[in-house]
Steps between C-alpha positions, in 0.01 A plus 500: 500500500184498387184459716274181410146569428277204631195681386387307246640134636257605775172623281561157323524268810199722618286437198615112527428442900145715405395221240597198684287639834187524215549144402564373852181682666617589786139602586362192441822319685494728814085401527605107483745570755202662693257199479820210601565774830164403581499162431826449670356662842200242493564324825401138301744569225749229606207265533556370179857519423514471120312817491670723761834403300368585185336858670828607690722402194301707273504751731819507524580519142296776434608733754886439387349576136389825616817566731703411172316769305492753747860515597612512177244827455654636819872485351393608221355809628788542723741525208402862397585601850844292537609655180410903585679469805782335350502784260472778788782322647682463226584133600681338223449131701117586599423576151695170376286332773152612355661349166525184657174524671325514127671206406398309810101622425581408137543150584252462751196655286614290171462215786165606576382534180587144382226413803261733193551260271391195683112436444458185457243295642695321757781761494452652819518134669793309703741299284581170509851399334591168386839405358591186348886374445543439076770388261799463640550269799650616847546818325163574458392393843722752629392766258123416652632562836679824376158645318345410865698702705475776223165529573537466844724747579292766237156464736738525775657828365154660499350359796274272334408140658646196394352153595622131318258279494724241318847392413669196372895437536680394219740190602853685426372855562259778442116415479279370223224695592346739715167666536493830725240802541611838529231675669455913394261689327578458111721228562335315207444756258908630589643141510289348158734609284799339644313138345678314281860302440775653621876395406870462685812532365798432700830304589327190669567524906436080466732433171841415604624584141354855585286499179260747402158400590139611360215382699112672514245517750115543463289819679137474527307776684152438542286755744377353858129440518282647748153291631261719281649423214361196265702194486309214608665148498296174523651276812453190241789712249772529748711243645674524843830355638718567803817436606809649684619845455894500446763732437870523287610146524258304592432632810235454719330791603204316727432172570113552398335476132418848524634566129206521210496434185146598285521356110151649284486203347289653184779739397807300713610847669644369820592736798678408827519704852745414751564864732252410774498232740130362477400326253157658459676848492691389246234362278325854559789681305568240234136581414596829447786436275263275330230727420753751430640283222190394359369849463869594307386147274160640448651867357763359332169258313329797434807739369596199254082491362526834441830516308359200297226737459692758353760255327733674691686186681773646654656463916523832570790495687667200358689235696845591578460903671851597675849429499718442764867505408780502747761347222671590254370854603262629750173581390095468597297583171150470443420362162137706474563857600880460444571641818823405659822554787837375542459487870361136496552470902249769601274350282529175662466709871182556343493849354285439186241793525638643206439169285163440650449925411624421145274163494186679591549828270610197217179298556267830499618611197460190347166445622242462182 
């Protein structure tokens, strides 16, 4: 039996993990990291509590960056050991096992280098994920619910931080709409591309006939605002309300109006926060969504002038994105990069990084 030769898998991985360290800076990263240390040991620093959160979060983020980086250097470097031993040893399984171990680094550095791609200007930025129930009735609220716990369960899978700021029940079952923030660096930039309709295609669970059902539900990612940036809203434009948070059913969840509700009344986007129990705390992170919102209303302006601009008036990712079908067949396709599975259920448990992978390489390649 022949003896592999990982050689040039290696030189190539090498000469991959060597260009994405050049983009990243890890210079310029590791002296960041440097600065927030000191920052963080300031004895005030929790004196104003916006600030130390934003300080020990970026900290945070940047030193896993560099982790990330490094250990996959490390096993790199390791595998040119593993594999002369192996050899020496003649170890059939050893040398099987450095196979695997190239795979593994595959996957993880084609990972990494997705993180390349993002640049945008808000990229780097927490998300903040709405999803709105469509066509198709009790099916559709369920499919909203579904998408939800997608995306739940995918920040959960790598660690990332998920807090809902609103949801409301549908009467039957499922949710009509929910707004949640998943908090990790390049959370935006990663999640941006799952915008858009996406569709279901089963044997209703609520038809006693047991008819096949299609129902859609509505993604919008906009990027979480921090207080530098510039979105200023007149008191006199928005218009408060308050009432009762509740939960499936009807049910109350406090007895207080602690619930907010913000409408912009020049461009009727309306935002609601229900996840904390004061009121004023609440009104504090409907803001957010709000300014969030009207800063994905003021791109979305400006990306329409300029494709009137160059007669070009196109949506560049169209409405309807992804397919979801669990009948007649099983099958999750995306209708951009054409990427697709037959095992619809781990998709659902939220393993989508390689539709989000295939999003972003899609998008930069069609990039004007």
């Amino acid at each position: 039996m022949a003896t592999p030769d990982f050689s040039e898998q290696t030189k190539a991985l090498d000469s991959t993990l060597t260009s994405i360290e050049k983009v990243l800076d890890l210079d310029s990263i590791r002296a960041e990291i440097a600065v927030l240390q000191e920052e963080v040991a300031a004895p005030d620093l929790w004196d104003d509590q916006v600030n130390a959160q934003r300080v020990t979060g970026r900290l945070s983020a940047l030193q896993s960056e560099v982790e990330r980086v490094s250990g996959l250097r490390e096993r790199l470097d390791d595998i040119d050991i593993m594999h002369e031993m192996a050899l020496e040893e003649g170890d059939d399984e050893a040398t099987a096992e450095v196979g695997r171990e190239l795979v593994r680094i595959q996957k993880a550095i084609d990972s990494l280098e997705i993180r390349t791609l993002l640049s945008g200007e808000y990229d780097e930025r927490d998300a903040l994920v709405s999803i709105r129930s469509g066509a198709g009735g009790v099916d559709a609220a369920d499919f909203a619910l579904m998408l939800q716990r997608m995306y739940i369960r995918w920040a959960e899978r790598h660690g990332y931080t998920v807090e809902v700021y609103d949801t409301s029940y549908a009467e039957e079952a499922g949710i009509k709409s929910t707004t949640f923030a998943i908090k990790a660096p390049y959370a935006y930039g990663t999640l941006s591309v799952e915008s858009g309709t996406h569709r279901l295609v089963r044997i209703s669970p609520f038809d006693n006939q047991g008819r096949r059902q299609t129902s859609f539900a509505a993604i919008e990612v906009v990027p979480v605002l921090e207080q530098t940036d510039e979105i200023d809203i007149p008191e006199e434009e928005i218009r408060v309300d308050v009432y009762r948070s509740s939960g499936p059913g009807g049910q109350s969840v406090n007895t207080t109006d602690s619930a907010v509700r913000l409408t912009h009344i020049p461009t009727g986007t309306v935002v609601s926060c229900q996840n904390e129990k004061s009121q004023l705390q609440n009104k504090a992170s409907a803001m957010v969504i709000l300014k969030a919102k009207l800063l994905a209303l003021k791109k979305a302006e400006e990306r329409a002038e300029i494709d009137e601009l160059r007669g070009d008036v196109q949506a560049s990712w169209g409405d309807q994105m992804r397919n979801y079908v669990l009948n007649p067949y099983q099958m999750v396709k995306d209708l951009r990069t054409e990427h697709e599975t037959g095992n619809t259920q781990a998709v659902l448990d939220g393993e989508i990084d390689d539709f989000i992978e295939a999003g972003i390489r899609w998008r930069r390649s069609h990039a004007a």
